[in-house]
C-alpha positions in Angstrom: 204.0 150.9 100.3 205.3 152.6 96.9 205.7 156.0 96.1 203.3 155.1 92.9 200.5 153.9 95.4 200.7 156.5 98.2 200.6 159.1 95.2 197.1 157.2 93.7 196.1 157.4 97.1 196.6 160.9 97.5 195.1 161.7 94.5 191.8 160.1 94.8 191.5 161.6 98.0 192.2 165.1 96.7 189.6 163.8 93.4 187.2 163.0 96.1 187.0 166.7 97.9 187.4 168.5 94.6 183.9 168.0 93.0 181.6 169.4 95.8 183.5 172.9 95.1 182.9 172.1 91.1 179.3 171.5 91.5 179.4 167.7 90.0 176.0 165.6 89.8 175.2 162.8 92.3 175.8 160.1 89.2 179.4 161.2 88.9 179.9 161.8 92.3 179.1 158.0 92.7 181.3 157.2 90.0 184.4 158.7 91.4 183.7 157.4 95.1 183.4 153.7 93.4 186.8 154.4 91.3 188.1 155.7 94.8 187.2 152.9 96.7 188.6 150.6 93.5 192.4 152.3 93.8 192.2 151.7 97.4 191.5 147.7 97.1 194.2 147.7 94.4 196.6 149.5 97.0 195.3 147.1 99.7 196.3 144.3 98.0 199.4 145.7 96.9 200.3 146.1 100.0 199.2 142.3 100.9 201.3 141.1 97.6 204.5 142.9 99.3 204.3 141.2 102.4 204.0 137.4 100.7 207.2 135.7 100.3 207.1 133.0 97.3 209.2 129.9 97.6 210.4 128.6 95.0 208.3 125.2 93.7 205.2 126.2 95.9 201.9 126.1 94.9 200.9 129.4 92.8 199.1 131.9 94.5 195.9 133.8 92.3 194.4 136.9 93.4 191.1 136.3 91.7 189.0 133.3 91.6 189.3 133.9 87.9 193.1 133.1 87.0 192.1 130.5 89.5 189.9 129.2 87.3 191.9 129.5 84.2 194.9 128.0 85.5 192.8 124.8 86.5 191.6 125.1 82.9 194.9 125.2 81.1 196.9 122.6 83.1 193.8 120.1 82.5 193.9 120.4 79.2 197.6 119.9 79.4 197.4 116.3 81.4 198.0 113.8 79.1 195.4 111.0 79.0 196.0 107.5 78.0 192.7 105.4 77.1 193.2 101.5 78.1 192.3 98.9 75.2 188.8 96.8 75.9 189.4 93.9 77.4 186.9 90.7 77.3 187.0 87.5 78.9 184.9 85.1 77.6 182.7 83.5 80.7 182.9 80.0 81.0 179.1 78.3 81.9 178.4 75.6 83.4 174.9 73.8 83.3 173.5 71.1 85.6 171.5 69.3 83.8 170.8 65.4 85.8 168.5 64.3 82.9 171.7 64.9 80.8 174.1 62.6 82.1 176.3 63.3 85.3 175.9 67.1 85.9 176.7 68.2 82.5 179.8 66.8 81.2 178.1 65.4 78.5 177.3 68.1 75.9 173.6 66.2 74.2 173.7 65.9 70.6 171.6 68.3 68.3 169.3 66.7 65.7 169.4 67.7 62.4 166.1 68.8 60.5 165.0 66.0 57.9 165.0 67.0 54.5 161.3 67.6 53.1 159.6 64.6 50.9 157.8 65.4 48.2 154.0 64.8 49.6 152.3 62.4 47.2 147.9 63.5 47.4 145.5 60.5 46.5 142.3 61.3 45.2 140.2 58.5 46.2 136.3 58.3 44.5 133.9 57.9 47.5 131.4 54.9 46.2 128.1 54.2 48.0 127.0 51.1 49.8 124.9 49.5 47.7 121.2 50.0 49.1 120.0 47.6 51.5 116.6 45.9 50.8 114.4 45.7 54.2 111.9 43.9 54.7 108.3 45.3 55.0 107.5 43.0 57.8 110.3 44.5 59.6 109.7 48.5 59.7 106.2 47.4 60.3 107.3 45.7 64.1 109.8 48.8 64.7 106.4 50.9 64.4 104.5 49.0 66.3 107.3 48.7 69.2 107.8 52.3 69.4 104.3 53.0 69.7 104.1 50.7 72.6 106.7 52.7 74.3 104.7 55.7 74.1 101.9 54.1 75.1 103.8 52.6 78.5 105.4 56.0 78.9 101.7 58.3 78.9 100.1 55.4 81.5 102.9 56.4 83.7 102.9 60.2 83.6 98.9 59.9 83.7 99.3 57.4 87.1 102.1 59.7 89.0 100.0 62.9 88.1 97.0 61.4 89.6 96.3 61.6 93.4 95.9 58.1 95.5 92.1 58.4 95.1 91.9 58.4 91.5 93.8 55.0 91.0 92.6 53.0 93.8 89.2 51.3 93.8 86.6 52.5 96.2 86.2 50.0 98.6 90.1 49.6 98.6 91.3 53.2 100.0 94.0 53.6 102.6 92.3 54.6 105.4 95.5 57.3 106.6 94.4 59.0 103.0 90.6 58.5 103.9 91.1 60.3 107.4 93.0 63.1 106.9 89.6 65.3 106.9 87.6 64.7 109.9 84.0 65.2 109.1 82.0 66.2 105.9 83.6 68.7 103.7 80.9 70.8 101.6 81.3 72.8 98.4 78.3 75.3 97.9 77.7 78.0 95.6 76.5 81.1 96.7 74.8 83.2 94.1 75.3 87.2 94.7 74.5 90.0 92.1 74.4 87.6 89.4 78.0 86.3 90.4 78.8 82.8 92.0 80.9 82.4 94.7 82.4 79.0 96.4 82.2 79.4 100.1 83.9 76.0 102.4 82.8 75.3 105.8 83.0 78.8 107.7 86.1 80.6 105.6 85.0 84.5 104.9 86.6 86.8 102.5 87.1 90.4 104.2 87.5 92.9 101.7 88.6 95.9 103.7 88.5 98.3 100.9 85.1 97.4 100.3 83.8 97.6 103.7 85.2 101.1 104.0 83.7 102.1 100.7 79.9 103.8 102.0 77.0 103.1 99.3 74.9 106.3 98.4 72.3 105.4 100.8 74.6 105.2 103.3 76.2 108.6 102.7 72.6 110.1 103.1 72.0 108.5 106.2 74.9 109.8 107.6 74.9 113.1 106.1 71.6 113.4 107.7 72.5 113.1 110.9 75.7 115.5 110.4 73.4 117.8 109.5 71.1 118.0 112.4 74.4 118.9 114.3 75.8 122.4 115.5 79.4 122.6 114.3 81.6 122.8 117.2 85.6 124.2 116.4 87.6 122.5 114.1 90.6 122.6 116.7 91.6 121.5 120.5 91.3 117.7 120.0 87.6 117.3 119.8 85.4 116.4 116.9 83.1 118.8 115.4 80.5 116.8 114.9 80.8 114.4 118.1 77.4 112.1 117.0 78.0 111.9 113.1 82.1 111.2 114.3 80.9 108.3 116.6 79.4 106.6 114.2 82.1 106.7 111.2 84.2 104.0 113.1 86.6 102.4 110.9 90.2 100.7 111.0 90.6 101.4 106.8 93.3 104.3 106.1 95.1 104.6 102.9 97.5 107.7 101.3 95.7 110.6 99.6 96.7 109.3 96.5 95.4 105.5 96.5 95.7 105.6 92.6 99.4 105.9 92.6 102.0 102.9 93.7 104.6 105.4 94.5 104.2 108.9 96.1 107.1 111.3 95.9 108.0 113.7 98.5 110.1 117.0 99.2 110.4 117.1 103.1 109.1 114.8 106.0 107.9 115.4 109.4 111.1 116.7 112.1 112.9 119.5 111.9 114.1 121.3 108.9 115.8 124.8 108.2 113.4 127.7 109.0 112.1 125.5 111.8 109.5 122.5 112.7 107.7 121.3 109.9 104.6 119.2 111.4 103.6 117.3 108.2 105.0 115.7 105.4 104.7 117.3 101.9 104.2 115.1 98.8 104.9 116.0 94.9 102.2 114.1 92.7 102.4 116.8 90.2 100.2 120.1 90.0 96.3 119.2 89.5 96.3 115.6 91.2 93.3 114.9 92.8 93.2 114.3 96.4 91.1 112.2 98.2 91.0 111.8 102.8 92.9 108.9 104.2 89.7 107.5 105.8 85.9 107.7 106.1 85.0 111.2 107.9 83.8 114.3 108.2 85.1 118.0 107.2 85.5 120.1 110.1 87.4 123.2 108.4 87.1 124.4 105.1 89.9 127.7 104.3 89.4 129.2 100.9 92.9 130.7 100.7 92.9 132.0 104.1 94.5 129.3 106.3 96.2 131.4 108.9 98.9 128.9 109.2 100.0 129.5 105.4 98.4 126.6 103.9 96.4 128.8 101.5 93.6 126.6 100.3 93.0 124.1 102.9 90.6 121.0 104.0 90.1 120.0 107.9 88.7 116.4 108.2 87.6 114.6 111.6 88.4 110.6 111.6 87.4 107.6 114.0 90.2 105.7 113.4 89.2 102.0 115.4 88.0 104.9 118.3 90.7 107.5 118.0 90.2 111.0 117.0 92.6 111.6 114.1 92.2 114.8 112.0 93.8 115.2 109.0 94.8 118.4 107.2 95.4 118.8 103.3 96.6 122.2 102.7 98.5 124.6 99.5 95.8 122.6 97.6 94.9 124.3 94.0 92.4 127.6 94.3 88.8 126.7 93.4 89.6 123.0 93.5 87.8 122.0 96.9 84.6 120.1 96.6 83.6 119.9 99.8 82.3 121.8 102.3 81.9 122.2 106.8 79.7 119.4 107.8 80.1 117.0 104.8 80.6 113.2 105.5 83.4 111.6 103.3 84.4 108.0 102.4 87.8 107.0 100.9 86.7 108.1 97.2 85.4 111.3 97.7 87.7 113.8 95.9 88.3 116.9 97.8 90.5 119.0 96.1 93.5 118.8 94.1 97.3 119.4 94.6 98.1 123.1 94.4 100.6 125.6 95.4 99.2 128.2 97.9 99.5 129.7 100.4 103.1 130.2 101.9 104.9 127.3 99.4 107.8 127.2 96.8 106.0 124.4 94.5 103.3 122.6 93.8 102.7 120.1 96.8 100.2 118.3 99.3 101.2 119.2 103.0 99.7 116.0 104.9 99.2 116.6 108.4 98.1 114.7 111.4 96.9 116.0 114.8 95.8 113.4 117.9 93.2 113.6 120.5 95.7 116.1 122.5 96.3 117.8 119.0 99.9 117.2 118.7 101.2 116.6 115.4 103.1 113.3 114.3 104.8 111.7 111.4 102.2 111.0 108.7 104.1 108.4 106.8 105.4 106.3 109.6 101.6 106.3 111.0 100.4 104.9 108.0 103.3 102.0 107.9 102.4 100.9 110.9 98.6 101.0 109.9 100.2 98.0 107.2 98.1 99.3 104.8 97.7 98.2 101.2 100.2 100.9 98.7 99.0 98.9 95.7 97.2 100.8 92.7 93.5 101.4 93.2 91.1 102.7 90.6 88.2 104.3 92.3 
């Protein structure tokens, strides 16, 4: 080591106890321990410098990545560079070509384009045939041939249309076409309310609607008998009125909206958030009139009251084909119900209308349908397997 070095050394050690007793901030205390540790890197490599021994035509040695660097720089830009001319070599192709001659030796010929003619255009006058004189004799045999075609072609549409009967002569008839009736085949009318009906052999018309559908009279008589009964409770599984109930047998149910092909609904019959819900609810719209899905008699009538939540609310008592099947018809609209405990319906009596009481979020029907053992089940598949008739009905 140098006498120049040890005395740096020296000296920034000195530098470095001297400004404690001076009274020096911590910023330029910093600042002279960086420049001490800098003179003591220099020395160190100093010292490192002394003990390399440089041979003559060795590789240079850099003590920064920086000369490194630069030297890298300057002797590339010192290489000479010598760019080699382009060169180019024409390929040489070959082309196989059998339709040509014998694989190509034989370069075809090109044609050369014809020179254009002059076009020459002709106008050329279009003259008419002179007319031809026909003879009357003949357009009046062309008239009369055609209209014997027509004639040929009607006697044969008229003939296939026909049955076997109708062009055979009556004492001719094929006897496998007479037989294929056995006995005497009648055609009656039957006059009814002013309106004539065909009736053959023993074939009746059921009209199911019509047979459920109670006249007037009909309603009296059994109204009458309802009321000579003691209302029994509404719940449990038993009808009301037991003697009015047997006698309102029927195998007719329909929805409560008969007058509409396609009933919309917000929830079915299962389970559900919040719980069990044990009907199904249907969205007409608000103020729909409702009507029972079969011939019966009201067992329940709640005027807002229901203490399931169904606000305003109808109980009816069916004989469905000698079932007990009560239906319930509840949120219906306040002040709507037209019936009353007691009173015998058919499948037009209107009994309310579609409301939103009770415990409900909307204007809906909640349809519901307890058995014998009153036990709820799914309205809407019942009635599918009743098959009944969805179509529009007017009542």
């Amino acid at each position: 080591m140098t006498n120049p070095t040890r005395r740096a050394l020296r000296s920034s050690a000195e530098d470095v106890r001297r400004p404690a007793e001076q009274g020096l901030t911590r910023r330029q205390l910093r600042e002279q321990q960086r420049a001490a540790e800098s003179i003591a890197l220099t020395a160190s490599e100093a010292r490192a410098a002394e003990r390399v021994m440089v041979v003559e035509g060795s590789a240079p040695l850099y003590t920064t990545r920086r000369a490194m660097r630069e030297a890298a720089t300057r002797i590339a830009h010192e290489l000479p560079v010598q760019i080699a001319e382009p060169t180019f070599t024409e390929p040489l192709i070959t082309v196989d070509a059998p339709s040509l001659g014998n694989g190509g030796d034989q370069v075809p010929g090109v044609r050369q384009p014809r020179a254009l003619a002059p076009r020459v255009v002709r106008q050329t006058v279009a003259i008419a045939p002179p007319p031809r004189r026909t003879s009357s004799l003949r357009g009046i045999a062309q008239k009369i041939t055609a209209g014997g075609a027509l004639l040929f072609i009607g006697s044969l549409v008229v003939v296939t249309s026909l049955p076997a009967q109708a062009v055979q002569s009556p004492t001719g008839l094929d006897p496998e076409v007479a037989e294929i009736h056995e006995g005497e085949q009648t055609l009656a009318g039957v006059a009814t309310e002013g309106t004539t009906f065909f009736a053959r052999d023993d074939v009746v018309v059921n009209d199911q609607i019509a047979a459920a559908r109670m006249s007037e009279g009909e309603l009296a008589a059994y109204q009458a008998v309802a009321d000579g009964e003691s209302p029994g409770p509404s719940y449990g599984g038993d009808p009301a009125f037991p003697q009015v109930w047997g006698m309102l047998n029927t195998g007719f149910v329909q929805t409560p909206f008969p007058g509409m092909d396609q009933v919309p609904m917000s929830s079915g019959f299962g389970y559900r958030p919040g719980g069990f819900h044990g009907g199904a609810d249907f969205t007409p719209g608000l103020g729909t009139d409702i009507r029972p899905i079969a011939n019966g008699v009201v067992s329940a009538v709640w005027q807002g009251n229901n203490p399931g939540g169904g606000g305003y609310a109808v109980f009816i008592d069916h004989n469905i084909d000698g079932q007990f099947v009560q239906s319930w018809y509840a949120h219906m609209l306040p002040g709507s119900i037209q019936v009353e405990v007691g009173q015998v319906v058919d499948i037009t009596t209107v009994i309310g209308q579609v409301g939103n009481s009770g415990r409900s979020t909307g204007p809906h029907l909640h349809l519901e349908l307890k058995n014998s053992d009153y036990v709820s089940y799914d309205p809407v598949l019942w009635l599918q397997t009743r098959e009944m008739n969805l179509e529009y009905r007017a009542y």
